[in-house]
N, C-alpha and C positions, 0 to 999 in steps of 0.2 A: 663885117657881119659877125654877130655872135649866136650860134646855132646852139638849141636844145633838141635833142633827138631820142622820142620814146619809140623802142622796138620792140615787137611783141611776135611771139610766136606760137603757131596754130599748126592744128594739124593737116591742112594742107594749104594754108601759106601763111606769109612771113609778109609783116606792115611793117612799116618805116614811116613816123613822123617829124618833120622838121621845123623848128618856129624859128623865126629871129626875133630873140628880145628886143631888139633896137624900134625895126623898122614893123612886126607882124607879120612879116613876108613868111607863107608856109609851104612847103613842099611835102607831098608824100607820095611813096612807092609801095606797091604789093609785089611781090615775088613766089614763087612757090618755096615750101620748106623743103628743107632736106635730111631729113631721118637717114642715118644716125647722126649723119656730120649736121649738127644743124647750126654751125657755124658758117656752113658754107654759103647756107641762104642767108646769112646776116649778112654777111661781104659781099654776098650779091646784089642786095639789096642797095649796102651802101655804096654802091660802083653805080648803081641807076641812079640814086640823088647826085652824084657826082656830076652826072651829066646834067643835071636841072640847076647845078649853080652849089650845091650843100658840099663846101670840102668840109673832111674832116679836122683839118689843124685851125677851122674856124669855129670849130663847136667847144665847148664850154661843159658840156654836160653828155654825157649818155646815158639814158633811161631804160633799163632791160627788163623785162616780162620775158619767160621763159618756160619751158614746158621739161625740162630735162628732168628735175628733181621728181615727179609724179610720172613721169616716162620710166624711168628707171625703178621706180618702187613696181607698176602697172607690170610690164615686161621682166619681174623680176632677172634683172642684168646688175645688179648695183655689187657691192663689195662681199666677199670675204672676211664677218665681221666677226668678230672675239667679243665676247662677254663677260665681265669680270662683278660678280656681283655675292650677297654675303649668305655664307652658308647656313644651308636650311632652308632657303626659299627657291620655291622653283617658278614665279609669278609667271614670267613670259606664257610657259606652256601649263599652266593653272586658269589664265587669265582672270575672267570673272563668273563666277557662279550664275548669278542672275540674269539668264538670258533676256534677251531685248524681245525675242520673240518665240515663245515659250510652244507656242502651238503651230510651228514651222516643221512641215516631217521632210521637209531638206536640210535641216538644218547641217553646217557641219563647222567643225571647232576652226576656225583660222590656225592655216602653218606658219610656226613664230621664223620671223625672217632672223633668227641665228639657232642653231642646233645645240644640242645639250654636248653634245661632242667638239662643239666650239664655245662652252661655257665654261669657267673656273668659281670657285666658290673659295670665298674668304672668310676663315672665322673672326668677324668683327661685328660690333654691333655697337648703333647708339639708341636710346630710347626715344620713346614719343615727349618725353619731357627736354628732348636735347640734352639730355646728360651722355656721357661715355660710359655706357654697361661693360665693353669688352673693346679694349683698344685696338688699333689697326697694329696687325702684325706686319713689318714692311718687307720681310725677308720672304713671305709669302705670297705679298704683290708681287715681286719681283720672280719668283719662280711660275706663277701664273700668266707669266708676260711673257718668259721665255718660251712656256708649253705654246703657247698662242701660234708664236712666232713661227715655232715646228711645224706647226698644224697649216700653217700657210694664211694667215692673217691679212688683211691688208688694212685695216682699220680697228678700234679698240674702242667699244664702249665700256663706262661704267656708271653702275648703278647699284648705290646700298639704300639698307633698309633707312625711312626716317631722313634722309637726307636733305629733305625741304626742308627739315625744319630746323637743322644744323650739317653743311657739309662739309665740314672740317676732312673727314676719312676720305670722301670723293677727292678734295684736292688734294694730300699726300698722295692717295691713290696716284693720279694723275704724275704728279714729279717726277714717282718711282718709275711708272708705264714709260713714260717719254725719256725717261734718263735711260732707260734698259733699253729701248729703242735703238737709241740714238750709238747706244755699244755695240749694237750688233749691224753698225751701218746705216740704219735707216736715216738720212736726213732733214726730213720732214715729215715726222712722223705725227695722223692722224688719229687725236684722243680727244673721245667726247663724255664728258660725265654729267650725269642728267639734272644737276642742279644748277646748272651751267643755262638749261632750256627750259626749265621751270622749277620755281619754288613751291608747287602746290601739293596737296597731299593726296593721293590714290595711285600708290606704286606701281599697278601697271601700265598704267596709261603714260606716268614718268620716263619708266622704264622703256616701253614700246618707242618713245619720243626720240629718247638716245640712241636707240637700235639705228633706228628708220636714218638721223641725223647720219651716224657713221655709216651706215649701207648706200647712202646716194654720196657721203662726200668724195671720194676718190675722183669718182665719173664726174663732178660740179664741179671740184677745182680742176680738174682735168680742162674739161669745157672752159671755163670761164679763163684762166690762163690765155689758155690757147686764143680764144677772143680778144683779150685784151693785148697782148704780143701780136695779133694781126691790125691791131684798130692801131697801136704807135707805131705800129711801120708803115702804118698811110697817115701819121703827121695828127693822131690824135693826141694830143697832152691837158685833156680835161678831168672831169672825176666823172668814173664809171660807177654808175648805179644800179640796183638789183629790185625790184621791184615785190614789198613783203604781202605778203596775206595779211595781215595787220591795216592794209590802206594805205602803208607809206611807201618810204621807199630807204637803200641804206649802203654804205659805201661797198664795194667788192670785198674788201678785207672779213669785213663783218659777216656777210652771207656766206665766204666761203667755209668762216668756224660755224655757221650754223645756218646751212644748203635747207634745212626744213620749215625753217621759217619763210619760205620763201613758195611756196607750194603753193600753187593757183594766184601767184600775184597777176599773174597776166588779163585773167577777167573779172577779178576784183577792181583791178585800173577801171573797167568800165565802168564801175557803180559810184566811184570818185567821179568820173566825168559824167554820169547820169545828175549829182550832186550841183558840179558845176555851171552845168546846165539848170536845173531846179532853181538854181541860186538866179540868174538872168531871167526865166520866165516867170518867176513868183511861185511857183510852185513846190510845197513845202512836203507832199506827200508822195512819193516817186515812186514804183517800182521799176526796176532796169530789168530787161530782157538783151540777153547777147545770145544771138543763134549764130552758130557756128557751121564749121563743116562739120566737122566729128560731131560734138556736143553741142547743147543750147543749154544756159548758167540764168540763173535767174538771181536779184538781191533786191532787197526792199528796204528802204529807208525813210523812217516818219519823221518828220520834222529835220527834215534832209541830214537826219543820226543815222549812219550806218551801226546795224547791231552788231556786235563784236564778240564772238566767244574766244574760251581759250581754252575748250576740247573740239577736235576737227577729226571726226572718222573717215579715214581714204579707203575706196571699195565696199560702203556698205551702202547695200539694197535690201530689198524683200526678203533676198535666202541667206545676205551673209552679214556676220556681225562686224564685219571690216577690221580696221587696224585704229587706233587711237594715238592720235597727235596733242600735247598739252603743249600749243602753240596760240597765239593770238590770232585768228581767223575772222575775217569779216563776213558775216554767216551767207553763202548763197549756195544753193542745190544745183545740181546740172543732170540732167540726164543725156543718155548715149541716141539722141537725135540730130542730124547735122544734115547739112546738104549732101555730104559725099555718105549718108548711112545706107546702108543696102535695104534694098525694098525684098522681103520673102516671103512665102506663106507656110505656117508652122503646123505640126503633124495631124495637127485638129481640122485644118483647114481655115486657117484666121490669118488676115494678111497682118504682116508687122514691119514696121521701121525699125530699122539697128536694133541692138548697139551697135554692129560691127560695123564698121567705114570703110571705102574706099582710099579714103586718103587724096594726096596728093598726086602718088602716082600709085596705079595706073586713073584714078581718079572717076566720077561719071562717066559710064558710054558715052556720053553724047559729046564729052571732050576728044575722041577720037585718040586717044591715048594709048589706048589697049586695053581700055575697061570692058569688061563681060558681062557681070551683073549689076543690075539694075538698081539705081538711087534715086533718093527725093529728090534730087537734082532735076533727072531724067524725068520723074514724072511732071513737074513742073513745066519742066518746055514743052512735054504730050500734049495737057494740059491750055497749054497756050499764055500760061501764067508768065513763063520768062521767055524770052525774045529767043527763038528759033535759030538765028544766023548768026547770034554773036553775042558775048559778054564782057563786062569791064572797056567798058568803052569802044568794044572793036577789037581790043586786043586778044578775046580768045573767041576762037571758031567753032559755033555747036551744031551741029550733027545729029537735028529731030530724027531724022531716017534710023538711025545707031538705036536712040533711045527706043523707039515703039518696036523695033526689034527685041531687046532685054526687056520687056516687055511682054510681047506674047506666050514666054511659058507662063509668067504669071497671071495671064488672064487665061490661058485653059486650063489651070490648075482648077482657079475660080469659076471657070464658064460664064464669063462677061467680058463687054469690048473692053479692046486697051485702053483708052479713054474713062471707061469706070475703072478700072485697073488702077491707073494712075492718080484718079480723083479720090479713090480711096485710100489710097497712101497718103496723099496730102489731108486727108482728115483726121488718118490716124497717127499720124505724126502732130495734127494741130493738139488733139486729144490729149497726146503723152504730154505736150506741153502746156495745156490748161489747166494739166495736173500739177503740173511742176509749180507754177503760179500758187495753185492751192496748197501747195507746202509750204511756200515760205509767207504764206498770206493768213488763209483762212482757219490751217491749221496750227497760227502761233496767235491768232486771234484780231488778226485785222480783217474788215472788208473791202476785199481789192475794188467796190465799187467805190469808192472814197479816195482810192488814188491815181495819179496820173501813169499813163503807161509809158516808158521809153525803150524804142527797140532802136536797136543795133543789131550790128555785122550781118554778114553776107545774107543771110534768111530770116534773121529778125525782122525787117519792115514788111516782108512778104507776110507774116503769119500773124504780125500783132491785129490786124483787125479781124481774122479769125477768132481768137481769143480772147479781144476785146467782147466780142458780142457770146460768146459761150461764157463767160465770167459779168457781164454788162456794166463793164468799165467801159468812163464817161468821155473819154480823152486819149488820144495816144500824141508820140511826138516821136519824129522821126528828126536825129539832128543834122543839122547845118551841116557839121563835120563829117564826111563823109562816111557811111557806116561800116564801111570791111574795114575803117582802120583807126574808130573811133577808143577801141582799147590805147593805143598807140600816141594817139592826143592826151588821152584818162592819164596817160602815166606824167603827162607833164605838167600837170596838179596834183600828185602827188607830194607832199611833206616828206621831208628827213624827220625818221621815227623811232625810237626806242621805248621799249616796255618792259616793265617788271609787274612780277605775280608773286604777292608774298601768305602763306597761308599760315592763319594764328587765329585758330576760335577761343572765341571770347562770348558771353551774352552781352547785349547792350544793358548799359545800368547811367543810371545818372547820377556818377560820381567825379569827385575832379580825379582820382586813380584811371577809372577808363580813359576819361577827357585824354590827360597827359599819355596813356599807353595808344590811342591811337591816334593823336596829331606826331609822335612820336616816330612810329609806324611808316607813315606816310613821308614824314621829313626824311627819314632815314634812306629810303628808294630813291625819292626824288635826287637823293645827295648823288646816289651811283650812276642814279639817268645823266644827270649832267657831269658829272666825272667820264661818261662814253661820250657823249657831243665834246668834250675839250679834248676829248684826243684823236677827235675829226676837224679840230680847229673852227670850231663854233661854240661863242659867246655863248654859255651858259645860260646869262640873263636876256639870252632873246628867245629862251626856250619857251615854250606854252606848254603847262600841263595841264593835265588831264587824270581824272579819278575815278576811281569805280569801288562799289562795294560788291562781292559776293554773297547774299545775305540767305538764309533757314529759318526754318522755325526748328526749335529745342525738336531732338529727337528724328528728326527728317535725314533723308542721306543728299540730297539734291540742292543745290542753288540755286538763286538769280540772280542776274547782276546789277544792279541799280546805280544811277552818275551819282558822284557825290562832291559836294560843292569844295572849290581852293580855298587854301588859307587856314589860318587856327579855328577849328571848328567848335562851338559849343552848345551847350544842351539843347537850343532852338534848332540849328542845323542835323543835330543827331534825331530829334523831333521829323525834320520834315523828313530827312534819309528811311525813317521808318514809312513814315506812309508812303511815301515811294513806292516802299517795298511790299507794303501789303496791296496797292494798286494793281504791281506790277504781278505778285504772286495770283490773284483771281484774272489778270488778262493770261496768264501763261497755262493758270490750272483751273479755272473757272471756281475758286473760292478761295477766301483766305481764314486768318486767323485773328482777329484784330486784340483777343486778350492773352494770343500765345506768349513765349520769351522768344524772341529774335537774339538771331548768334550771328555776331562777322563770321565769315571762314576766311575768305583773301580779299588783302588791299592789292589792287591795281592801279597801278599808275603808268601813265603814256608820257612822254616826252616828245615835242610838237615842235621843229624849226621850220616855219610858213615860209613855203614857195610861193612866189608870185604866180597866179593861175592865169592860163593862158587867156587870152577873151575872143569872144567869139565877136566879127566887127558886123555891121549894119552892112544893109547891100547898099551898092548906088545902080545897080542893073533896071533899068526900066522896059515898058514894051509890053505886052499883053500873052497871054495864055495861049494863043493861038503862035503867038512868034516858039513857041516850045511844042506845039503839035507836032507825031511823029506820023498822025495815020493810025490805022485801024486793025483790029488783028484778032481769030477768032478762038474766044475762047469760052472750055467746057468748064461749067457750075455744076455739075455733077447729074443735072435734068438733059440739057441743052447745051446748044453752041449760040454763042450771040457773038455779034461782033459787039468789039470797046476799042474805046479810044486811046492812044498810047498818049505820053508826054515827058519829053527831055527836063528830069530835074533841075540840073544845072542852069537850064532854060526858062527856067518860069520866075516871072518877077517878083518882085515883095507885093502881096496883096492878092496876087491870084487866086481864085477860089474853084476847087473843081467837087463835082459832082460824082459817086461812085453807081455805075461800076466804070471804075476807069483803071488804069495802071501807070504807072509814074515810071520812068528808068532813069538809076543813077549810075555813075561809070563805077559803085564797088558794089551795088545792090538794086534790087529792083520792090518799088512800094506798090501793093496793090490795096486801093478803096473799093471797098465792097459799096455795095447799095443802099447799106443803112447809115454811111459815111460821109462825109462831105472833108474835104481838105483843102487847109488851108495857106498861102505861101506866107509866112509872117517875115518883120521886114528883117529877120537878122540870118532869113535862109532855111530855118526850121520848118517843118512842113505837122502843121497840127491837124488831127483831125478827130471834128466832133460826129457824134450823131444829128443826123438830118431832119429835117422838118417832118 
């Protein structure tokens, strides 16, 4: 057997999925995580496949989605980081003038994750034209490195001025850092210079990027080591993979110089497998829904293109301006709603869902764990939505009595039964996520009635036809693949991936000067994308790329990004590039400019090694809708109690057709059809459901 295993980690458990290339034979396990050691639920995990046939010294591949790098930024625990950047500028704690939200009276400045007391200043400088105004003094690195060292460092970022656009000083920089390092003992000394993680130009967002990189590496290689020294002492000898927010994925080595690229790969995998899927059902317009325990992520994809940015703000909301990542991010929102979010009512008197979570442990009341307050969980089983006696097939025990206990302060806070108590948590939890929808949907100019819905993990299929009918989406699809651990499948369609962002404005012109400066451009990245696949021992020329423009109009500070075609490009192809982009400028800003000058700012380009994608197989299970009846069970619509009918997903044929209100149970998730629903069993396991007669 030859085993591919995508692991992915959540905040209150931990998936394991297994394929064999050979034969399709698949296994998977759920395990609880384990904060801080969250290595331990990976071994755990991989000790259950053990037992179902999955050795390690038969796998080929391991595919990892991770939560540490965004754990560690969140719970500010990361590094002791040094700052080595050019004097006169103090960008970190300047950030940007031009608030995002101008008329916010919470507003408050973000604290730059390194201190001006762990910053050094170098007088060097090169200009915006890439010339050397003021050459790197090196004797100054080097005593800036020292102080560092004093000060108690444990990682070193650098960032000068202008360095997109030539960074000659960043890498001297770098030599002098690590050679001074390595004198005063350190062996493996961790240095990250910002041109290193992006070539585009807006320095603090660069700068924040190199921060953030060095503050979580310590803890990532830390982790990741430690993982992979446990996986070859159980007889793993395949290549370890890291799972990028870019959509791909990329060796350990690579992740570990650059732990930020890496940030939310775990339920970005899902919207590759919302893709994959899309691709089998014909369905070209998709949005993914992954409800979580902690979180529910949402990403949208038209003509099964996931949108791709390369600024990604972690921690911003309504009151806060967040932190800026100039990373390749495959765009999706999440908010702090989960299965394990605490249900409370705030000083006005308005019930609310999270942020805050339970977690794993002590987890939902009704898991009998030692949970106190009350989750969406708990309200669910109130509720009658999720099965009372048990979840995950049998294997965990709930504990309705627990839950409507945590419960009752919150209904005499309200003065209404527990039962309205809990049905309104489940609305206002649907709410916060109809909104979410409406961010990555309505608000960038699509209408989500135009696309198909695909929910996952643990509370996604419960909530998508709530949402479907508040948004009056036509379609949902709940997939084949089990959905607590449908991230986990996502990751083994992922691609081995590399990207560069090179930023040089230019206006477009139609001359053979431009022509030659940007197919030039273009060749020139491409050459280094494939210069990193050879030194992962991948042919070059099996590589696929991939292009994008960055485009403005003259005088604008903002971009879009627009695809732009392979190959030597000419003035027909710079032609269509532009209407692109005036298309794409009126869907993003509702106008354009059709007699403006358009400026490139940055050539992107991806580099693409196609993994064979898992497939999803045809059932041969025959038998009728009734051989999956489970019985009846009574449950509150926010009016009333009715009874409905339950049904064993795993249990129902291809062709089944059920009626809502019903409720579906699978062993990682529980689907419930409303009554403007009908679902349907299609023959490869997917459970569709349209609007009713």
């Amino acid at each position: 057997m030859v085993w591919r295993v995508g692991v992915d980690i959540g905040g209150a458990f931990t998936d394991l999925y297994a394929l064999d290339q050979k034969t399709g034979k698949n296994e998977w396990i759920k395990v609880e995580s384990s904060p801080p050691n969250f290595e331990e639920g990976v071994l755990h995990g991989f000790d259950e496949l053990e037992k179902h046939g999955v050795q390690l010294k038969d796998a080929n591949q391991v595919i990892h989605g991770q939560t540490v790098v965004i754990n560690t930024i969140i719970t500010r625990s990361g590094a002791n980081v040094g700052f080595i950047t050019t004097s006169g500028y103090d960008i970190l704690d300047i950030q940007r003038a031009n608030r995002r939200d101008i008329f916010n009276l919470k507003y408050k400045k973000p604290t730059p994750f390194v201190s001006r007391y762990m910053t050094e200043w170098i007088d060097e400088r090169i200009d915006s034209d890439e010339s050397i105004y003021k050459p790197l003094n090196e004797q100054e690195v080097k005593q800036a490195t020292e102080s560092l060292i004093k000060k108690g460092a444990d990682s070193i970022a650098i960032g000068f001025i202008n360095s997109y656009i030539n960074p000659e000083h960043e890498i001297k920089a770098r030599e002098i850092v690590v050679k001074t390092l390595k004198e005063h003992g350190i062996e493996n000394p961790l240095v990250t210079i910002s041109s290193d993680l992006s070539r585009e130009w807006r320095e603090y967002e660069r700068f924040n990027t190199a921060v953030l990189n060095a503050y979580v590496q310590p803890i990532f290689v830390k982790y990741i080591e430690k993982l992979e020294k446990a996986l070859k002492e159980r007889g793993f000898n395949g290549v370890f993979y890291l799972t990028l927010a870019s959509g791909g994925m990329a060796t350990s080595d690579y992740a570990k110089k650059y732990p930020i690229t890496t940030v939310e790969g775990g339920p970005i995998a899902g919207i590759i497998g919302g893709i994959i899927l899309g691709e089998l059902l014909d369905e070209n317009d998709i949005i993914v829904i992954d409800g979580g325990s902690t979180t529910t992520k949402a990403g949208l994809a038209k003509d099964l293109t996931p949108q791709v940015s390369t600024e990604y703000w972690i921690e911003q909301d309504d009151w806060n301006a967040g932190y800026p990542t100039k990373v390749p991010v495959i765009n999706i929102n999440e908010i702090g709603t989960g299965g394990t979010s605490i249900v409370w009512v705030d000083e006005a008197g308005n019930l609310q869902v999270g942020p805050e979570a339970a977690g794993s442990r002590p987890g939902p009341v009704c898991y009998g764990m030692g949970g106190k307050r009350p989750t969406l969980t708990d309200a669910y089983v109130i509720a009658g939505y999720l099965n009372p006696d048990h979840l995950l097939g049998g294997k965990l025990k709930i504990h309705k009595d627990l839950a409507e206990d945590a419960f009752r302060d919150i209904a005499n806070k309200l003065n209404i039964d527990i039962k309205d108590a809990a049905y309104g948590a489940i609305r206002v939890a649907n709410d916060n996520s109809s909104n979410l929808i409406r961010l990555i949907s309505i608000r960038r100019g699509f209408d989500p009635r135009e696309f198909t819905l695909i929910a996952h993990g643990g509370s996604g299929p419960m909530m998508a036809p709530f949402l479907a009918e508040e948004l009056a989406i036509p379609k949902m699809v709940v997939p084949s693949i089990q959905s607590g651990v449908f991230n986990a499948w996502g990751m083994l369609g992922l691609d081995i991936r590399h990207e560069l962002v090179q930023t040089s404005i230019i206006p477009i012109k139609e001359t053979e000067e431009f022509l030659e400066l940007i197919n030039s451009t273009f060749e020139e990245l491409e050459r280094k994308i494939k210069a990193a696949f050879e030194t992962e021992n991948i042919n070059p020329n099996t590589v696929e790329m991939q292009r994008y423009l960055d485009m403005k109009y003259e005088g604008q500070a903002h971009t879009v990004k627009v695809p732009c075609p392979d190959g030597k490009l000419g003035i027909k192809e710079i032609k269509d590039v532009v209407n692109l982009y005036h298309d794409a400028h009126y869907k993003e800003y509702g106008f354009n400019l059709p007699d403006s000058v358009v400026e490139i700012v940055n050539y992107d380009t991806a580099g693409l090694y196609r993994i064979e994608h898992p497939k999803i197989e045809k059932q041969t299970d025959q038998g009728s809708a009734e051989d999956a009846f489970l019985g009846e069970r009574k449950v509150y619509n926010g009016t009333k109690e009715m009874m409905v009918p339950v049904y064993k997903k795993e249990k129902l044929p291809a062709g089944a057709t059920l009626k809502g209100l019903c409720i579906i149970e699978g062993d990682t998730s529980t689907i419930v059809v409303t009554e403007k629903f009908k679902a349907s069993h299609d023959e490869y396991g997917n459970l569709i459901m349209t609007r009713g007669e």
